[in-house]
N, CA, C and O atoms as a CHARMM CRD file, in Angstrom:
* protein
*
  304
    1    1 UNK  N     88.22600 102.97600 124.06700 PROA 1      0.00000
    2    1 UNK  CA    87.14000 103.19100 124.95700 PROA 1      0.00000
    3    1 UNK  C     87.62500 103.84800 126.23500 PROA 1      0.00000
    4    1 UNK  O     86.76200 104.29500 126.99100 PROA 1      0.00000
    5    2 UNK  N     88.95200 103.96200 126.57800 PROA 2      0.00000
    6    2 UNK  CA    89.48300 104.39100 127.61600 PROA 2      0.00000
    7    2 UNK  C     88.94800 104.15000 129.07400 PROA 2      0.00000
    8    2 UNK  O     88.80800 102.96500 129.37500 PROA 2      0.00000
    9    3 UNK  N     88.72000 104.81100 129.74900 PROA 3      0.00000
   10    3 UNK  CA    88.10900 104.14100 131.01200 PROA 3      0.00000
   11    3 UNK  C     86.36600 104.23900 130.97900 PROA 3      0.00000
   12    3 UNK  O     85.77500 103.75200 131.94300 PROA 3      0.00000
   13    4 UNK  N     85.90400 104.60000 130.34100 PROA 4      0.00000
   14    4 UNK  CA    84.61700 104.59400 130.17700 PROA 4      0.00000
   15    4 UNK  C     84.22100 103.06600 130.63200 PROA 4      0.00000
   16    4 UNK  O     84.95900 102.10900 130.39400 PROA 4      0.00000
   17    5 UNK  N     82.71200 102.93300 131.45400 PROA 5      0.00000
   18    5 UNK  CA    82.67200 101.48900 131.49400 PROA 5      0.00000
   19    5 UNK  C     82.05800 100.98300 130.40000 PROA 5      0.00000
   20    5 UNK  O     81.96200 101.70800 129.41000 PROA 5      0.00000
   21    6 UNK  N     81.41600  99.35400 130.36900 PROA 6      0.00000
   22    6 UNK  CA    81.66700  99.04300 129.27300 PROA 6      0.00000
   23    6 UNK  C     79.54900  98.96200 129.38500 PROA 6      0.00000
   24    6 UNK  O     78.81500  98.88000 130.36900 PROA 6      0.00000
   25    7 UNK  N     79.26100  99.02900 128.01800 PROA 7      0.00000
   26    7 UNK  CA    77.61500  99.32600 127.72300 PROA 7      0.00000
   27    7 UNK  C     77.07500  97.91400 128.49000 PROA 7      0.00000
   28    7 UNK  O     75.84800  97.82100 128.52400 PROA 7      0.00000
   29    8 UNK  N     77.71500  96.97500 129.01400 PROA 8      0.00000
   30    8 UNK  CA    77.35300  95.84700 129.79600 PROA 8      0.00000
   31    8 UNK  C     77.94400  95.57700 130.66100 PROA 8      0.00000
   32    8 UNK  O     79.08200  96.00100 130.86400 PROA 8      0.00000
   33    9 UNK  N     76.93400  94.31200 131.86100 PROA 9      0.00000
   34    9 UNK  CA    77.68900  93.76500 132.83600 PROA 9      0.00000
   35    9 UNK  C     78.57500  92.52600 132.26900 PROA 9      0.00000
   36    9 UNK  O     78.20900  92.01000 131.21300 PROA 9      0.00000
   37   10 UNK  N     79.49700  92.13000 132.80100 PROA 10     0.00000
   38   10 UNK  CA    80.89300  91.51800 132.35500 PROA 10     0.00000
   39   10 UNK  C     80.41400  90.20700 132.78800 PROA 10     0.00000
   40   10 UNK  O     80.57400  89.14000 132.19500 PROA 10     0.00000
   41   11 UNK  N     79.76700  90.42600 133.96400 PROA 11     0.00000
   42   11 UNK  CA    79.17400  88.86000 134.51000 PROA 11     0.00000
   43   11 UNK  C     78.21300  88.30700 133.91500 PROA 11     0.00000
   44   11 UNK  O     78.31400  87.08800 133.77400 PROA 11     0.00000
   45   12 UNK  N     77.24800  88.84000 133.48900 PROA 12     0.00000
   46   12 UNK  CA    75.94600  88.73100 132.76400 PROA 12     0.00000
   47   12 UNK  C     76.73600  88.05200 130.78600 PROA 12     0.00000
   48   12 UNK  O     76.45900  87.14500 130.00100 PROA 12     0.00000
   49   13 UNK  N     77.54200  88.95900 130.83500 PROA 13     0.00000
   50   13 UNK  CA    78.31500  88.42200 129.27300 PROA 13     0.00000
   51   13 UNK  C     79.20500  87.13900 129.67300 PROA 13     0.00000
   52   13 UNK  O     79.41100  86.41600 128.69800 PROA 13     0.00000
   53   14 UNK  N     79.61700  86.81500 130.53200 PROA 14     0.00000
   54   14 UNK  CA    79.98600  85.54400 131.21400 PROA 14     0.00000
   55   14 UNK  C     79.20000  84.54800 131.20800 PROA 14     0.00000
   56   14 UNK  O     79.64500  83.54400 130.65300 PROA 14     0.00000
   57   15 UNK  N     78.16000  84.48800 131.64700 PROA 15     0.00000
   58   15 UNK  CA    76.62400  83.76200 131.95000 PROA 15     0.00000
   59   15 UNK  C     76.50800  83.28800 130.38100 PROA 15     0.00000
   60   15 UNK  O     76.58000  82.15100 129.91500 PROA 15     0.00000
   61   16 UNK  N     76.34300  84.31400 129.85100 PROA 16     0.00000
   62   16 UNK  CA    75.42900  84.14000 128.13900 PROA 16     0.00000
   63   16 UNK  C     76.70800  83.10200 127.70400 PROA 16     0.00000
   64   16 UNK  O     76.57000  81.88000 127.63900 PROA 16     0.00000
   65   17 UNK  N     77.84400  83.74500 127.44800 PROA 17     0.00000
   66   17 UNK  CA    78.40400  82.97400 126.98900 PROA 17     0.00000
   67   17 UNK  C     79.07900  81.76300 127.08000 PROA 17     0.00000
   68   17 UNK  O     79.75900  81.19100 126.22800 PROA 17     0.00000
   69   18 UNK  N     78.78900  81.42200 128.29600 PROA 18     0.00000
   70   18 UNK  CA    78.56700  80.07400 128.80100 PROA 18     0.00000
   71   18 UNK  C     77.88000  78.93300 128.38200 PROA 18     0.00000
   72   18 UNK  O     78.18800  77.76100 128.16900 PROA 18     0.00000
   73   19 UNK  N     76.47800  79.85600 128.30400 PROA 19     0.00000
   74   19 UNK  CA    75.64800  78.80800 128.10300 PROA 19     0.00000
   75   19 UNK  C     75.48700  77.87200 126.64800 PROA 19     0.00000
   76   19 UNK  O     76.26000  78.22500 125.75800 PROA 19     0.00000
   77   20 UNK  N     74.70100  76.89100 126.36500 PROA 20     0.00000
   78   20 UNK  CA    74.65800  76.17500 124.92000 PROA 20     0.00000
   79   20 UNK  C     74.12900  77.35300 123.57200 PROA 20     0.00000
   80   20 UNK  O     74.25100  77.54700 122.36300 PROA 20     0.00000
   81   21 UNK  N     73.50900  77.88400 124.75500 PROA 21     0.00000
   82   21 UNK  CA    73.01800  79.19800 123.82600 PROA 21     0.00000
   83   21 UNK  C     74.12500  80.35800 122.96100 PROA 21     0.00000
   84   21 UNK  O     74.40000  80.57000 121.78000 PROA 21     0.00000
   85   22 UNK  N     74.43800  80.77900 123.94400 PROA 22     0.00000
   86   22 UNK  CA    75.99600  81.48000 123.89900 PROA 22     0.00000
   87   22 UNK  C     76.79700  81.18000 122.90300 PROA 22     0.00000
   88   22 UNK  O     76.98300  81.93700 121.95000 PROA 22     0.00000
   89   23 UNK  N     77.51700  79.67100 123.08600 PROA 23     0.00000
   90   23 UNK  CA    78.24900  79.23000 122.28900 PROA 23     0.00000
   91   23 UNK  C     77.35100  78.91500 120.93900 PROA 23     0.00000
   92   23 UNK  O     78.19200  78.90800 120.04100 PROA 23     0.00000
   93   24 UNK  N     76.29300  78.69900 120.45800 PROA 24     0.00000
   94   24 UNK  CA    75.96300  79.08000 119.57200 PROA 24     0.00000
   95   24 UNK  C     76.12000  80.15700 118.85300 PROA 24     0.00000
   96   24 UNK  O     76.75200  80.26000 117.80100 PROA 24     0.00000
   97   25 UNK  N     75.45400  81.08900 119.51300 PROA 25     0.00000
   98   25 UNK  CA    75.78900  82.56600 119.03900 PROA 25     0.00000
   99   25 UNK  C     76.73400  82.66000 118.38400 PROA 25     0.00000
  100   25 UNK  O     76.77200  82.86000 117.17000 PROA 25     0.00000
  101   26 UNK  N     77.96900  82.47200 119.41800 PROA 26     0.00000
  102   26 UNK  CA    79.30200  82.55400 118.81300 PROA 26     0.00000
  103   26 UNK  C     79.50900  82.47400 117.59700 PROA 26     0.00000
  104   26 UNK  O     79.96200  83.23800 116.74500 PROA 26     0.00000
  105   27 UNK  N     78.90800  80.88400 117.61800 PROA 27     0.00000
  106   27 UNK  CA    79.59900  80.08100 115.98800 PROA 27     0.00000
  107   27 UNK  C     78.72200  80.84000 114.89900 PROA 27     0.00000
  108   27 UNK  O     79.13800  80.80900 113.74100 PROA 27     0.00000
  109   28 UNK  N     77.51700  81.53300 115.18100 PROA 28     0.00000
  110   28 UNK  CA    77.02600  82.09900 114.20800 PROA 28     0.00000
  111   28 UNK  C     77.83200  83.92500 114.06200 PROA 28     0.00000
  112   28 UNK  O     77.87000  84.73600 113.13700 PROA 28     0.00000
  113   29 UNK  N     78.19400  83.93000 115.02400 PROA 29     0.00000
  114   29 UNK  CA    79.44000  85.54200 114.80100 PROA 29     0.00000
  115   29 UNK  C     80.43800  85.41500 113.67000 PROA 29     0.00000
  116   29 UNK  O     80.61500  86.19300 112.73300 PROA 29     0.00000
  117   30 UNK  N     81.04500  84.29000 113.94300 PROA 30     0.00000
  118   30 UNK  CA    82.48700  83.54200 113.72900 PROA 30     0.00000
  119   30 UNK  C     82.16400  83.08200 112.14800 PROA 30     0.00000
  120   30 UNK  O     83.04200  82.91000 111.30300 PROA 30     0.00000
  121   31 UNK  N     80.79200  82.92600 111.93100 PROA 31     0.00000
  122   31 UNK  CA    81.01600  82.61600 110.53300 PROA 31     0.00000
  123   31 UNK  C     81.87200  82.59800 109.10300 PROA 31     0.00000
  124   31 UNK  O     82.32800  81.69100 108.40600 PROA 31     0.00000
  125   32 UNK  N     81.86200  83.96300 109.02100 PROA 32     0.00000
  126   32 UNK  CA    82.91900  84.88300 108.77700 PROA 32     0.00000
  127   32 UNK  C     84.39000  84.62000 109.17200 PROA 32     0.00000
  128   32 UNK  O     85.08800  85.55900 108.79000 PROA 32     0.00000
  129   33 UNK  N     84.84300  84.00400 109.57900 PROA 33     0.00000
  130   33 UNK  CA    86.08700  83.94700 110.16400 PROA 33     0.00000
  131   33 UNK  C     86.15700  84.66600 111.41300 PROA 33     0.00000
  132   33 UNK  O     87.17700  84.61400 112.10000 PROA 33     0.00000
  133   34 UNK  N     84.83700  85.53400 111.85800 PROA 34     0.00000
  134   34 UNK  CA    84.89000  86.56500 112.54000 PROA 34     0.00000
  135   34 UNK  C     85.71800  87.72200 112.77600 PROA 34     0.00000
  136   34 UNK  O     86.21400  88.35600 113.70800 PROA 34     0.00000
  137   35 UNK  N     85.62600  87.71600 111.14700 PROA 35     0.00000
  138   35 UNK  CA    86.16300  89.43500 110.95300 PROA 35     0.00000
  139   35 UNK  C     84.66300  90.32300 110.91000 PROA 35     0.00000
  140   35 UNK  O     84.92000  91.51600 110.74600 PROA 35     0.00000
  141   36 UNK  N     83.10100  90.05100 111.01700 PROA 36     0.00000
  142   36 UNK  CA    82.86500  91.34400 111.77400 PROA 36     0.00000
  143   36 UNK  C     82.96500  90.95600 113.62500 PROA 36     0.00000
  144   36 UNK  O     82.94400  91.89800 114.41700 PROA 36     0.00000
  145   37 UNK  N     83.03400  89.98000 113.96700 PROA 37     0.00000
  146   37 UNK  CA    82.86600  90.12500 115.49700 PROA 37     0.00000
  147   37 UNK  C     84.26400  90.88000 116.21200 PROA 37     0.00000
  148   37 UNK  O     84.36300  91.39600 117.32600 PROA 37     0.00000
  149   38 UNK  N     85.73300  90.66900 114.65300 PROA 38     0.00000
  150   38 UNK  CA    86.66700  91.51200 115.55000 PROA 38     0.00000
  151   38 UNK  C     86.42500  93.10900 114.75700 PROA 38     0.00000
  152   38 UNK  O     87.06000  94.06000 115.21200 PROA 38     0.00000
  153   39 UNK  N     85.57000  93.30800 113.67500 PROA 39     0.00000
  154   39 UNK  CA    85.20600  95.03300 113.75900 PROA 39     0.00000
  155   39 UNK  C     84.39300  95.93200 114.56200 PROA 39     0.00000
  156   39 UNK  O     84.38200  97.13600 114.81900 PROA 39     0.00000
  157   40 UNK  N     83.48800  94.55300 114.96300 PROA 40     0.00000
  158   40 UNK  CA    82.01800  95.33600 115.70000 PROA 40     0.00000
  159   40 UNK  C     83.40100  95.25800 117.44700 PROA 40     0.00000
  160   40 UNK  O     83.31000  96.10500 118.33500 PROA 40     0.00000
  161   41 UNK  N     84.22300  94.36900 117.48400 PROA 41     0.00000
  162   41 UNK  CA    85.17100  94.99800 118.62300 PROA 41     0.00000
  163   41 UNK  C     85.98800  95.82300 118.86700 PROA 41     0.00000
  164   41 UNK  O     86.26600  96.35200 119.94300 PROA 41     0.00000
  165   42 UNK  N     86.56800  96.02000 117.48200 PROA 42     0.00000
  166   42 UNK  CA    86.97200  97.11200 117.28800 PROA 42     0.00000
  167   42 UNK  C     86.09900  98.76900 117.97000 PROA 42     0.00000
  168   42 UNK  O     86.22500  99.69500 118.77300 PROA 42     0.00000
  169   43 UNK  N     85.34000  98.26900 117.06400 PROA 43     0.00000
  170   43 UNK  CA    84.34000  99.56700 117.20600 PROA 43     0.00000
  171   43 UNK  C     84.01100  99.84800 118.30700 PROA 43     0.00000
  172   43 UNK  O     83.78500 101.05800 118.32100 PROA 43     0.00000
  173   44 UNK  N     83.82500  99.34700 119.41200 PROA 44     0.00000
  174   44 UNK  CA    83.27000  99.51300 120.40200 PROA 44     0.00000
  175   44 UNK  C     84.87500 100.05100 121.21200 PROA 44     0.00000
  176   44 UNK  O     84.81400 101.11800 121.82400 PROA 44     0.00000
  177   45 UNK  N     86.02300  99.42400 121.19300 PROA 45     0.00000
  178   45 UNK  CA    87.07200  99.60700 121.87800 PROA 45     0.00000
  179   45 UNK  C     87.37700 100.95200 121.51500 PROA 45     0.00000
  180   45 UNK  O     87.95500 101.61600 122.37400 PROA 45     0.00000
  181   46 UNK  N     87.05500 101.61000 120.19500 PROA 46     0.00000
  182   46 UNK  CA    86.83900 102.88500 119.57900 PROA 46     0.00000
  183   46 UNK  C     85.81700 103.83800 120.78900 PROA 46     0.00000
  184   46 UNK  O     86.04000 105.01200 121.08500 PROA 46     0.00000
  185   47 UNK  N     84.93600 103.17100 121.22900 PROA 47     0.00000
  186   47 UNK  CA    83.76100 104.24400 121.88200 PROA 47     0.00000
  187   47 UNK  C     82.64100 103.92900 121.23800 PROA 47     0.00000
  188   47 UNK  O     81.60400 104.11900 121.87400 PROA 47     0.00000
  189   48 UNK  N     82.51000 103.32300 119.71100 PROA 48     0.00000
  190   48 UNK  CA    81.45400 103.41500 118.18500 PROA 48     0.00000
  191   48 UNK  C     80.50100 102.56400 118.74200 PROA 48     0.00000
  192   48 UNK  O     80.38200 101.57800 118.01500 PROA 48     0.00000
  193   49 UNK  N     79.77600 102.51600 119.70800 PROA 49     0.00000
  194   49 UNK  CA    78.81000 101.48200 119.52700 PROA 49     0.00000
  195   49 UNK  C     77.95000 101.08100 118.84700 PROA 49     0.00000
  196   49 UNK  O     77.55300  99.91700 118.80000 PROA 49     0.00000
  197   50 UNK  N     77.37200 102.42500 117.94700 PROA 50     0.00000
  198   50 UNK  CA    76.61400 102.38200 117.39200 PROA 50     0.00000
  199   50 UNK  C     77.39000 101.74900 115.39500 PROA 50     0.00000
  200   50 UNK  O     76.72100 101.43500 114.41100 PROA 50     0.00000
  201   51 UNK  N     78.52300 101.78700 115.50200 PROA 51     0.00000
  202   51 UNK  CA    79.48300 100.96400 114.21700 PROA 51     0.00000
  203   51 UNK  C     78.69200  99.13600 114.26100 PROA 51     0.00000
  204   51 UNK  O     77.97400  98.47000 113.51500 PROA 51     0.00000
  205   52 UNK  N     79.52600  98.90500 115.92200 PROA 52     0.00000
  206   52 UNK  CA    79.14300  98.11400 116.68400 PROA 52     0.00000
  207   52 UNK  C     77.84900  97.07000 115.74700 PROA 52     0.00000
  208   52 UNK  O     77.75900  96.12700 114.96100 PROA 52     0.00000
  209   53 UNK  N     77.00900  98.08100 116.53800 PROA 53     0.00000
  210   53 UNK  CA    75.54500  97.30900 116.53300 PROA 53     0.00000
  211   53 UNK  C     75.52800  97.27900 114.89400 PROA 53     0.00000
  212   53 UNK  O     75.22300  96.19700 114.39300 PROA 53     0.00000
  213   54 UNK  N     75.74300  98.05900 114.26400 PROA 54     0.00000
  214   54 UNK  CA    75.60300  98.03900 112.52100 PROA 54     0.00000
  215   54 UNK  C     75.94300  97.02400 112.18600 PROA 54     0.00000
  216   54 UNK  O     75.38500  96.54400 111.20000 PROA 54     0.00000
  217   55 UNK  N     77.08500  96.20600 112.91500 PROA 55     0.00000
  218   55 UNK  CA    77.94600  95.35100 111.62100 PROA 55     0.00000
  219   55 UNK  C     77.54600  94.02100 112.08400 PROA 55     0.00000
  220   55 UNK  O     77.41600  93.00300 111.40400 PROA 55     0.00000
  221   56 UNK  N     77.33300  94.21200 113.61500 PROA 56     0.00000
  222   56 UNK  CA    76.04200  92.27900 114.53600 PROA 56     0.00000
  223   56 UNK  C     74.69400  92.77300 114.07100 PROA 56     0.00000
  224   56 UNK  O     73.76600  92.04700 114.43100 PROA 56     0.00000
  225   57 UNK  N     74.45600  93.52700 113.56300 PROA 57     0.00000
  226   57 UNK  CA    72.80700  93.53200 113.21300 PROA 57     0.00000
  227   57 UNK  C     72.33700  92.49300 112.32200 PROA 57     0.00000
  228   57 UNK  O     71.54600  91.66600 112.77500 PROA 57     0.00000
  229   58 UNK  N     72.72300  92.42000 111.08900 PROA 58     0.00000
  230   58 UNK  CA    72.33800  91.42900 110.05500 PROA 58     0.00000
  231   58 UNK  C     72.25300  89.90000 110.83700 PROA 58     0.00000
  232   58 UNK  O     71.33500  89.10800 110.62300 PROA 58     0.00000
  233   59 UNK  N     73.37300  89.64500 111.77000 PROA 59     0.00000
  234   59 UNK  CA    73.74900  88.00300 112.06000 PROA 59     0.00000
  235   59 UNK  C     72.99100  87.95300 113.30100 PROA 59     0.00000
  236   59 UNK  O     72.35000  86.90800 113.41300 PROA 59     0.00000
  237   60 UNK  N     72.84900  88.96200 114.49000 PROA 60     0.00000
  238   60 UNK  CA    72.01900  89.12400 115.54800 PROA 60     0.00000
  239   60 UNK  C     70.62100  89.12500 115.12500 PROA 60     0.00000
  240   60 UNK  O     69.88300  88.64600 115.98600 PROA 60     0.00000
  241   61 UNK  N     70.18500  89.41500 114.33900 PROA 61     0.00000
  242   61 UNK  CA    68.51200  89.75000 113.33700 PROA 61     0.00000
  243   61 UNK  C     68.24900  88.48100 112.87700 PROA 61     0.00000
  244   61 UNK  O     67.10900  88.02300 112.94700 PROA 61     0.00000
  245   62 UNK  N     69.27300  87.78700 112.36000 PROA 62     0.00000
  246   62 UNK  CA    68.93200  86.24200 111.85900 PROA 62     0.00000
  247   62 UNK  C     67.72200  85.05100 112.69500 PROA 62     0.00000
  248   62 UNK  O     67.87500  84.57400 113.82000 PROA 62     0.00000
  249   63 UNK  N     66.77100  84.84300 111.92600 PROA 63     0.00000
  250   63 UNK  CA    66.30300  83.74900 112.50500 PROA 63     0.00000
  251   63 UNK  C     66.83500  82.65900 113.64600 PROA 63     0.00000
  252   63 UNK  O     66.56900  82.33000 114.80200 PROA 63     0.00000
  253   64 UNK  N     67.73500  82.32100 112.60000 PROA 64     0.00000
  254   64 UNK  CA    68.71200  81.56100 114.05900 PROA 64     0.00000
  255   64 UNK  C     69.25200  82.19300 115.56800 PROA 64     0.00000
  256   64 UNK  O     69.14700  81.79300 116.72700 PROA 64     0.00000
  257   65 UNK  N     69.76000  83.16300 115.05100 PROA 65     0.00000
  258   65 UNK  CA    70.19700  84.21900 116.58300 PROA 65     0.00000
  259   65 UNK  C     69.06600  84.43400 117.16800 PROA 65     0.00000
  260   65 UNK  O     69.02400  84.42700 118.39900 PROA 65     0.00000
  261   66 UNK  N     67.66800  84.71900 116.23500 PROA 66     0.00000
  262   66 UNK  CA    66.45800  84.94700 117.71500 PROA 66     0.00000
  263   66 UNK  C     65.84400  84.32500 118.28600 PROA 66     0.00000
  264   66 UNK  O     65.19100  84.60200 119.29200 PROA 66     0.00000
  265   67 UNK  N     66.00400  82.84400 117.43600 PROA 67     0.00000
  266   67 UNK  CA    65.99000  82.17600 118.54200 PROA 67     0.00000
  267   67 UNK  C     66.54100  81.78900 119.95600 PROA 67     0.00000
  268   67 UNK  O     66.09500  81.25900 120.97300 PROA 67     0.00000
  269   68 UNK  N     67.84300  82.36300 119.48300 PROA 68     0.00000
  270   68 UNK  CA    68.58800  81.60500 120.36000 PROA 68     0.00000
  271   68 UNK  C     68.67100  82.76400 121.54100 PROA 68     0.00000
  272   68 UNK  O     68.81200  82.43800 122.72000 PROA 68     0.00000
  273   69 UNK  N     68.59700  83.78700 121.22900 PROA 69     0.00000
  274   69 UNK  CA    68.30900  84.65400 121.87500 PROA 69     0.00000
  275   69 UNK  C     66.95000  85.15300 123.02300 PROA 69     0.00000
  276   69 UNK  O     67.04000  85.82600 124.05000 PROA 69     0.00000
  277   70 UNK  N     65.63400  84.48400 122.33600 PROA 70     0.00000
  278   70 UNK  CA    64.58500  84.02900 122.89400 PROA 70     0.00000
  279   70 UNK  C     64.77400  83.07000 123.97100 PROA 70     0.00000
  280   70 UNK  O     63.97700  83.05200 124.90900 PROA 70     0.00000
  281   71 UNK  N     65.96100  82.11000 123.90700 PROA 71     0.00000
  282   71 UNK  CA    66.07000  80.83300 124.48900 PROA 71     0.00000
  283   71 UNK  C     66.49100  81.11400 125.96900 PROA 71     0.00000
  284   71 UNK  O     66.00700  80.62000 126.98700 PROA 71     0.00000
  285   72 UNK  N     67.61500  82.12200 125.83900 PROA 72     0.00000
  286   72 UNK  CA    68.24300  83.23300 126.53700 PROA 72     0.00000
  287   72 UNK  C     67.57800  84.42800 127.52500 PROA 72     0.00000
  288   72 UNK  O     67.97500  84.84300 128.61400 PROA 72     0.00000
  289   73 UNK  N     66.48900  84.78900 126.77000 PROA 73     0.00000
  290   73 UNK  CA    66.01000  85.43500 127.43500 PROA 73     0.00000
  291   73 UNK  C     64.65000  84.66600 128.43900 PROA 73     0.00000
  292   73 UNK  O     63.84600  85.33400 129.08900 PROA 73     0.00000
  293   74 UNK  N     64.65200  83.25000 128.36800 PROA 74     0.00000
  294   74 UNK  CA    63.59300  82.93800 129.07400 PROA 74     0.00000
  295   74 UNK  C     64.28300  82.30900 130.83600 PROA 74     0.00000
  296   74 UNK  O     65.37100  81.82300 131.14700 PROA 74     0.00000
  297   75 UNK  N     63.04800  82.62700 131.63400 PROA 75     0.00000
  298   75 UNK  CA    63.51500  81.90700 133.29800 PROA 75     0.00000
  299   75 UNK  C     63.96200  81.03500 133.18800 PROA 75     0.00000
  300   75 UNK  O     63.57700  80.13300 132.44500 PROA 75     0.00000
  301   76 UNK  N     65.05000  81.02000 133.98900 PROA 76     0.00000
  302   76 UNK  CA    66.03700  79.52200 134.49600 PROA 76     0.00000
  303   76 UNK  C     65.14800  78.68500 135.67400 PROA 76     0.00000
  304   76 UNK  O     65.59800  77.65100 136.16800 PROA 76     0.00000
């Protein structure tokens, strides 16, 4: 990715993954052993975001992730 910045804020990905929410997420990435969460990192450390989003789509799309993602996106 070289110095390009990164498609997010670092603090905001701090926050999320903090939260009960977050660490959910996670464990639903990690399923896998999280060999796609280290391709879709790959990919992105590549520049590929769009690899990226291909390979969290299926597990990000999941019922479970939108929720949790819904949960996430509501006022503190």
């Amino acid at each position: 990715m070289g110095n390009r910045p990164l498609p997010f804020d670092p603090a905001a990905v701090r926050r999320v993954l903090g939260s009960p929410e977050g660490q959910q997420i996670l464990q639903l990435l990690n399923q896998d052993g999280g060999q796609a969460l280290k391709k879709a990192a790959d990919a992105l450390r590549a520049g590929d975001a769009e690899t990226a989003r291909q390979v969290l789509s299926p597990i990000m799309e999941s019922e479970a992730a939108a929720g949790l993602i819904d949960k996430l996106n509501q006022p503190r």
